[in-house]
Structure formats: C-alpha cells, structure tokens
N, C-alpha and C positions, 0 to 999 in steps of 0.2 A: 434500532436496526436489528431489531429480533427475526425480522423476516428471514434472514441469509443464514442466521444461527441456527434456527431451526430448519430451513432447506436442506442444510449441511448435515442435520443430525437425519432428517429424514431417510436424505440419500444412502447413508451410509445404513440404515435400518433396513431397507425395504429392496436396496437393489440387487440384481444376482450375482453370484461369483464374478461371472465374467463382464461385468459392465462397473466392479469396482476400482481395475486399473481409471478407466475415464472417470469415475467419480472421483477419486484421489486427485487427479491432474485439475478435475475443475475444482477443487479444492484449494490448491494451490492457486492457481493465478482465480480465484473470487476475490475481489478486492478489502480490504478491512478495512479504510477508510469510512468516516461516516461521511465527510463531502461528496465522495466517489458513490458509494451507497446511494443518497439520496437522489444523484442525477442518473446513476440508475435506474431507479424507481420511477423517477418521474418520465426517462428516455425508453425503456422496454414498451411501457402499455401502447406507449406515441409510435412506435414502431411495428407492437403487432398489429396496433389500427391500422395503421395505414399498408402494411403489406397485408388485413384481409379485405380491406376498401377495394385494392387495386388487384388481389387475386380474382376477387369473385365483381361486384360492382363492371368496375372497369372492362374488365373481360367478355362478360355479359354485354357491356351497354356496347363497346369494340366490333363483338360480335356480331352484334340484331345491326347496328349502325352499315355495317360491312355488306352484311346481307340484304338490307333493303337497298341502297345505292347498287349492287353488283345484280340484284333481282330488277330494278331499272333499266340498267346498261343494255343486257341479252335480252329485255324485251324489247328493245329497240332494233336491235340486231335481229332479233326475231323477227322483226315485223318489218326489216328491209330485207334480207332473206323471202318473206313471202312475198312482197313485192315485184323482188326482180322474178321470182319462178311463177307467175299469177301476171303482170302485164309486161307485154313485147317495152325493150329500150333500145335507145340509139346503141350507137356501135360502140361508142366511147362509156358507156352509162354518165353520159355528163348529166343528165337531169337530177336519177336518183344520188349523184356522188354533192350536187349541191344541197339538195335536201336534207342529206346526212349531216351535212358541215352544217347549214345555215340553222336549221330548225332541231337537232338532236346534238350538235356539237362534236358528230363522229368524224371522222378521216375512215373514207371506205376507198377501198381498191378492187375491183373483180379481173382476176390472173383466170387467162385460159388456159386447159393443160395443165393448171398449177398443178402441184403437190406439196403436202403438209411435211415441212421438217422431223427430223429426228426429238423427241421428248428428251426435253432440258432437263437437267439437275434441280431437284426441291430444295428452295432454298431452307433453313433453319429453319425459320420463323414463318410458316406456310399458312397464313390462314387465308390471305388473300387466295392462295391457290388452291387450297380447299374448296372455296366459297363461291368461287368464278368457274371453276369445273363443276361444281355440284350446280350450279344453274345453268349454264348451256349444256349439260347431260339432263336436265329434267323438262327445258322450255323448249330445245332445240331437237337435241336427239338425233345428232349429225357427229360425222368424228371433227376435231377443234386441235388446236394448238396455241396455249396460249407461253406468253413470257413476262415475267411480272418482274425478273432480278435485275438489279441495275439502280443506278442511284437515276435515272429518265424519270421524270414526271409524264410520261407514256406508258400505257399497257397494250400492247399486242395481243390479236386473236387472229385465229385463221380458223377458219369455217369452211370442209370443205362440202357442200352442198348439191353439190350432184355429179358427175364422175369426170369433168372435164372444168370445171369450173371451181376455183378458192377465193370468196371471201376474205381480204385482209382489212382490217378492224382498228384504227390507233383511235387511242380514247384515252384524256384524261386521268390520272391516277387519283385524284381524287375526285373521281364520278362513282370510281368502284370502291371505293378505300375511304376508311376514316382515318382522317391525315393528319386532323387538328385534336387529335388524343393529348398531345405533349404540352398540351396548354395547361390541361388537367393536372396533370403531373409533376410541372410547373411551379402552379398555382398549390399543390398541395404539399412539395416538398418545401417552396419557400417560407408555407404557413405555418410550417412544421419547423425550420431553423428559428424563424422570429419566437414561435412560442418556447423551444430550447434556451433561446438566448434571453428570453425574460424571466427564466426559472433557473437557470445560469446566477441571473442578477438576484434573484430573492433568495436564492439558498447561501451565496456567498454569506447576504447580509445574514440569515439564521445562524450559519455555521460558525462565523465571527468568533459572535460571543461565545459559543463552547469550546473554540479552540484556547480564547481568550482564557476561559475558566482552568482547561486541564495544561494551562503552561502556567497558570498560577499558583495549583496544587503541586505540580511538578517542582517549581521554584524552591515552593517553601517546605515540600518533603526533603527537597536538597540542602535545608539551611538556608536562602538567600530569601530576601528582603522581597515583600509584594504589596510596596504600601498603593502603588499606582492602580489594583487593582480597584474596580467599579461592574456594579451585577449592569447587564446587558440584554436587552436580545427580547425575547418571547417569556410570557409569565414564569412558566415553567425553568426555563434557563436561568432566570431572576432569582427565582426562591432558589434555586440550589447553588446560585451566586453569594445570595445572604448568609444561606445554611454554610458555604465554605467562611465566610468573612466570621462568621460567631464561634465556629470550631477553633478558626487560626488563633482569636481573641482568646479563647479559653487555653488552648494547648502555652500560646505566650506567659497568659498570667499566670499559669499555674509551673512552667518553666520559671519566671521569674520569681516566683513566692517560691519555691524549691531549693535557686541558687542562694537567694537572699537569707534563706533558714540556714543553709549551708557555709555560707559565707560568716552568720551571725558564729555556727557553732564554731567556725574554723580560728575564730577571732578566738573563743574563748578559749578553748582549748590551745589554742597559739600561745596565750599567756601563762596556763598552767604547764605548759613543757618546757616555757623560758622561767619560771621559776626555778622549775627540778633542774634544769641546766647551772642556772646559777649556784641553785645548792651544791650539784655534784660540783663545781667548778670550786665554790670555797670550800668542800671536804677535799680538795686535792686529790691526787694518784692513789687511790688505797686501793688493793687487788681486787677486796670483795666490793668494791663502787665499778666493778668493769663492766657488770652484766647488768646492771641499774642503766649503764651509761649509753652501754647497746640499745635495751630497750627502749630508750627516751628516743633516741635515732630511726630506731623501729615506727616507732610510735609516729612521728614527724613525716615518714617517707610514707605509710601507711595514710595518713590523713590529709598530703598533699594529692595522693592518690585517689583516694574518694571524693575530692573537691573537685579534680579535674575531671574523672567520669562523670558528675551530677553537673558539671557545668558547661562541657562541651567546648567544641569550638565556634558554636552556632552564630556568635556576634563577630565571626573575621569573615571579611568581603573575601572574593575569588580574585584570585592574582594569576602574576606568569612565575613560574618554579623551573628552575634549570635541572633537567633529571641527571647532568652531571657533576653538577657540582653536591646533588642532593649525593647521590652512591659515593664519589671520593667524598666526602664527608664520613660517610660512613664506614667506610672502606679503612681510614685513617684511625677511627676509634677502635675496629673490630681488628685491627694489627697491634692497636697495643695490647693487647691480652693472649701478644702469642699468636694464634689464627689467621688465617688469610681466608680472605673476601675477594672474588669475583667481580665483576660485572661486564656485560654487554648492554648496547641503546643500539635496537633498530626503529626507524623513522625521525621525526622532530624531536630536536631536545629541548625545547621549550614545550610545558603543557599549562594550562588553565583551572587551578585547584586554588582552598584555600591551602596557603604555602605554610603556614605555621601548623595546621592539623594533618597535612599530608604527612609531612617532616617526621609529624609525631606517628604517625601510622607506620609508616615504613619503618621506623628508626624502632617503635616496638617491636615490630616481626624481622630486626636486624639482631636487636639484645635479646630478643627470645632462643636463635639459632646462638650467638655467641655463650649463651651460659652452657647448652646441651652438646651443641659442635664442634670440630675443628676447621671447617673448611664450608663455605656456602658459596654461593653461587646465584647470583640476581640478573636474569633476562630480562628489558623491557624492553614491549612492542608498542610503539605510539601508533595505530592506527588511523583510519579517516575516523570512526566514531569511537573506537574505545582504547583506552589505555590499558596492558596487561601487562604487571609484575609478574615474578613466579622465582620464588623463592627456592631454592634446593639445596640444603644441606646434609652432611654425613652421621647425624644425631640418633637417639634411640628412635626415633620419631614416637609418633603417637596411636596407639589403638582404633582404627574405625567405627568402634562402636563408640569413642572418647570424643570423638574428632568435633562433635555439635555439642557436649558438655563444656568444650574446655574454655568456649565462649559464654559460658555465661559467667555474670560477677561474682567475685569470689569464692569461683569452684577452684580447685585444686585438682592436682593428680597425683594420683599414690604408685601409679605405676609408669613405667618408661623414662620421662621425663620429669622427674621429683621436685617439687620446689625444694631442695636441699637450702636455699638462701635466703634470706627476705625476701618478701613480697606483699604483693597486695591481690594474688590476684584477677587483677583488671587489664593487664595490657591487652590481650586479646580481645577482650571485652569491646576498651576504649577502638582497637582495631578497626572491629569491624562493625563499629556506631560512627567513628568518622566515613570510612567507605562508604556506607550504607547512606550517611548525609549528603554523601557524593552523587546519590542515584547510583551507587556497585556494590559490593560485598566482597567478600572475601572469607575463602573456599581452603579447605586443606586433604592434602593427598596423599600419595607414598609417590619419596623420589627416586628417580631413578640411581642416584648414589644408595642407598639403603634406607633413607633417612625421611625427613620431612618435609610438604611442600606445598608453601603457603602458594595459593594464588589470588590477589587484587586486580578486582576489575572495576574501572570505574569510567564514564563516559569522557571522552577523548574534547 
C-alpha cells in the first residue's frame, strides 16, 4: 500500500501554503487499513469510469438522441403549420386535427384570437428546453410557448402562426426526449455493485492471511503461544509466513538454549554458595564471618536475579488480575517500612495480564519508590484499550538525561538515587521487558510531588 504513503509525502511536498490545512485533514481521515486501502484501489478507478462514461458518453449520446427526436416532432408541426396556412379547412379543422392524431401521433388544437402565455420558469435540468426551442426558432420562425415541467408524459407547444390564430400542440414526451436513458444507468450501476461485491469477496479472502500473519507476530512479540499458526494466502503471503515460522523457531531455541545454560549455571553455583553457607554455619557467630556471610546473601539475591531477567516470564499464559487486591498488596508491604502508599482504580478492576509478571512489574517500580521515598502515589486508568499506571512519588527522582540508562541491565546510578543497598541492578530492566512482553512500555517522568514518575502502559 505504498501508493497512499507516497501520495501523502507528495502532498505535503509539492502543495502551497494555503491548500496545506486541506492536505493535513485529508491526511487524517486517508484510511491506514490495508483491507480499506485495497477496496479503495480497486473502487476509485470503477468510479472515475464510470462518472466519465456518463459525463461525456451519456451526455453526448442524451443529446444527439434529444435532438433527432425533438428535430422530428417541429418538422411535423411545421409541415401542419404549412398545411393549415396553404389549403382552405372546415371550420372545425376536423380533418387536419385527425391527420395529426391518426398518422403523426399529435393532439393539435387551432384557438382563434388565441394568445401565447406568459414564459414559464426553466426548469434545472433544461436540455429538453434547450433543444425544443432551438428547433422551432430555426424550422419555424414563429413566436412559440412551450412547457416541458411536470411529472405529464405530455409536452405542450403553442405556435402562434399568424396574428389571430394559436396552434396548441400535445405530443408525447417521449417523441421529443430520450426517456429510456435510466436503463443505462441501471444497467451500469448494477454492473458496477456486482463487480464491488466480487472484489469485496476476493480481497477478504487475500487479506485473511495477512491479518492472520500480523496477529501472529503480534501474539508472540507479547509472549503468548502461536502454535495454531499455518502460512496462507498468495505466494508472497506464504513466504513471509514461513520466514515468521523459522524466526519464531530460532528466537525459541535460542531463548531455550540461554535459560537452560542459565539454569545449568544457576545449579552450580547454588551448590557452591550452599557449601560457603554450611561452612559459615559450622564456624559459628565470629564478628570477622559477618561480611563473608553478607556477601554469600549478596551473591544469592544477585544470581536469583540474573536467572529471573534471562528467563522471563514468557512460559505463563494470560489471566484475570484483580488491580485491587494487586495495590493493597502492596500498599501493606510499602507501610511496613514506615511509608504510606496511595492508590486510586478508575474503570474495571479486573484486567487480562500475565498475573505473576505483572505483580512482578508493578511490585519492582513499588520497591524502587520505597527504598528512595516517603510517600507514592499509584493512579490506575483501565480504559477501553489500554491500561495506564502512573507512579508518583516524593523521591530525588532521576536526571532526564539518566532516565533511558537506568533501563538498562545492570547500570547503576551514582547520582540522585544511589543504590546505597544491594542490588542487582535489573528491576527496571526486568520492568520494562515484562511491559514491553505485554505490547506497552514503560516511561519515566518528573512528578508532580518533586519526585519520580514511572508511567506503565500496556493494552487493556
């Protein structure tokens, strides 16, 4: 759908000041869909056909049709015109008024005295009266009155033809008019929905498979399972079906061969710190065993740490999570340390996460504000599509230029917020790789109390 990316770049290159409000706005509502796009595509061109079929074509053939029928009519009318003023008739003109009817299909009247009416209003849509006037002004050459408006299948004329005598004229509406135009048009808009609705039927089935494909990558950039996927559709759709299926396959195995290395080292090293435990445990309380004994603690909390960043949460299915019992949860640990925690839930308090990686998310960016703050503050918006936390507490907070370092694994900060305690780290890390699993991220800001403010977004 490069077509509308590049129209869009076009516009905004080439058009002049004052026609870039309208390019902005057609900007806006162009549709991004590729389904939408594609019946586009195939509905525009079917459309300027057929509006210049029926501009010009139509119009044309409308015209000449109008013209030869209405150049017809007034030569008849002309030639009983010469008639009555050329041979003597009874008093009644009954002969030439049967002549009219029987062999030219007219209704003629001849008014003594007559006078021609006041000139009617043109209607809109004038071409019959165009066309009817322009030929009794060129065959006749007499003053005329005619009335074409009205839903009558009658056209009236009035001719009047010498100073005492009016010609009245009823004649068929289509003797002068092309009437069966609507057949046409008909026939060309129904050709036109049917062939809609069979490109309707064939892009569905194209589009399918891509929608299929990018709810599959979607899935599994979120962590969830896409064993059911199968490549579909057109060649092209295919190959880039397979090309996802051999990526997924590498990213797994090599996710798998990573934990499993990790898990192997996590064993070994498990055994060597339960040794040094043991040891420190049979040398007993000796003052200079205290910083050996910390360290061995260190060491443990540090390596339960890098197991759980290298391992994720990727293997826990998506659940329902109570967002209140998840904040009084936390609410209850972040008081025993002294501190008061907050919270607000606007919308639903049920949401749709993994509930053991969320727990872990929030609960890191809860013990992050509890080691630096007194006092935080957790707003959550359940929305129709997305979930939004937003974190504010009274802390140093963090430098803006720090704010995208302090995500990464084991960076540290040496200013504002000190890891003055153990660590590892990685909470923010692990943070904003479960968010991120989630299809959200998670963002940090200055709060409005002075301090820091994380914000998590994650689809609702």
């Amino acid at each position: 759908m490069a077509l509308f990316d590049t129209l869009k770049r076009d516009m905004d290159r080439f058009t002049l000041p004052g026609w870039r409000p309208f390019v902005r706005w057609l900007r806006r509502h162009l549709p991004t869909g590729l389904y939408t796009r594609s019946l586009l595509i195939v509905i525009l061109p079917m459309l300027l056909l057929q509006s210049v079929v029926a501009a010009v074509f139509m119009e044309r053939h409308w015209r000449m049709v109008t013209e030869r029928l209405s150049e017809g009519t007034v030569r008849d009318i002309a030639g009983i015109i010469e008639v009555i003023k050329t041979y003597p008739q009874d008093a009644n003109y009954d002969a030439i008024t049967r002549i009219a009817d029987q062999s030219l299909s007219l209704t003629i009247a001849v008014e003594e005295d007559g006078q021609l009416p006041p000139p009617r209003p043109r209607p809109f849509f004038a071409i019959l009266d165009d066309i009817l006037a322009e030929q009794i002004t060129r065959q006749i050459q007499m003053p005329f009155w005619i009335d074409t408006v009205g839903a009558s299948r009658l056209v009236e004329i009035r001719i009047k033809f010498d100073d005492s005598r009016v010609l009245r004229v009823f004649v068929r509406r289509g003797s002068t008019y092309a009437s069966n135009t609507h057949i046409f048009l008909v026939w060309m808009v129904g050709t036109a929905l049917v062939l809609v609705g069979i490109s309707i039927l064939f892009l569905r089935g194209q589009i399918r498979p891509i929608l299929t494909l990018a709810h599959a990558a979607e899935s599994f950039g979120k962590g969830q399972r896409t064993e059911g996927f199968s490549p579909r559709g057109a060649d092209e759709v295919r190959r880039a079906g397979l090309a996802f299926i051999q990526m997924r396959e590498r990213i797994e195995r090599q996710m798998e061969q990573r934990t499993a290395m990790l898990a192997g080292i996590s064993h070994d090293l498990r055994t060597v710190l339960t040794r040094f435990k043991l040891q420190l445990a049979l040398a007993g309380d000796k003052p200079e065993l205290s910083g050996m004994s910390q360290d061995v603690e260190d060491m443990q909390s540090m390596l339960e740490g890098y197991l759980a960043f290298a391992k994720g949460e990727a293997e826990e299915d998506f659940g329902e999570l109570r967002l209140s019992e998840l904040l009084e949860k936390l609410r209850s640990d972040f008081a025993l340390s002294g501190k008061t925690m907050t919270y607000e839930i606007g919308g639903e308090d049920e949401i749709a996460v993994r509930p053991n990686a969320f727990t872990r998310l929030v609960g890191n960016l809860v013990s992050n504000s509890e080691r630096y703050a007194n006092n935080l503050h957790v707003d959550a918006r359940h929305g129709v599509k997305w979930l939004t936390l937003t974190l504010d507490d009274d802390g140093p907070g963090i430098p803006p230029e720090a704010r995208e370092d302090v995500f990464k694994p084991f960076y540290r900060l040496d200013e504002a917020r000190n890891l003055n305690a153990s660590g590892t780290g990685l909470g923010l890390a692990i943070a904003r790789d479960i968010a991120r699993a989630h299809g959200g991220n998670v963002t940090l800001a200055d709060s409005p109390s002075g301090g820091l403010r994380a914000v998590v977004r994650v689809p609702a």
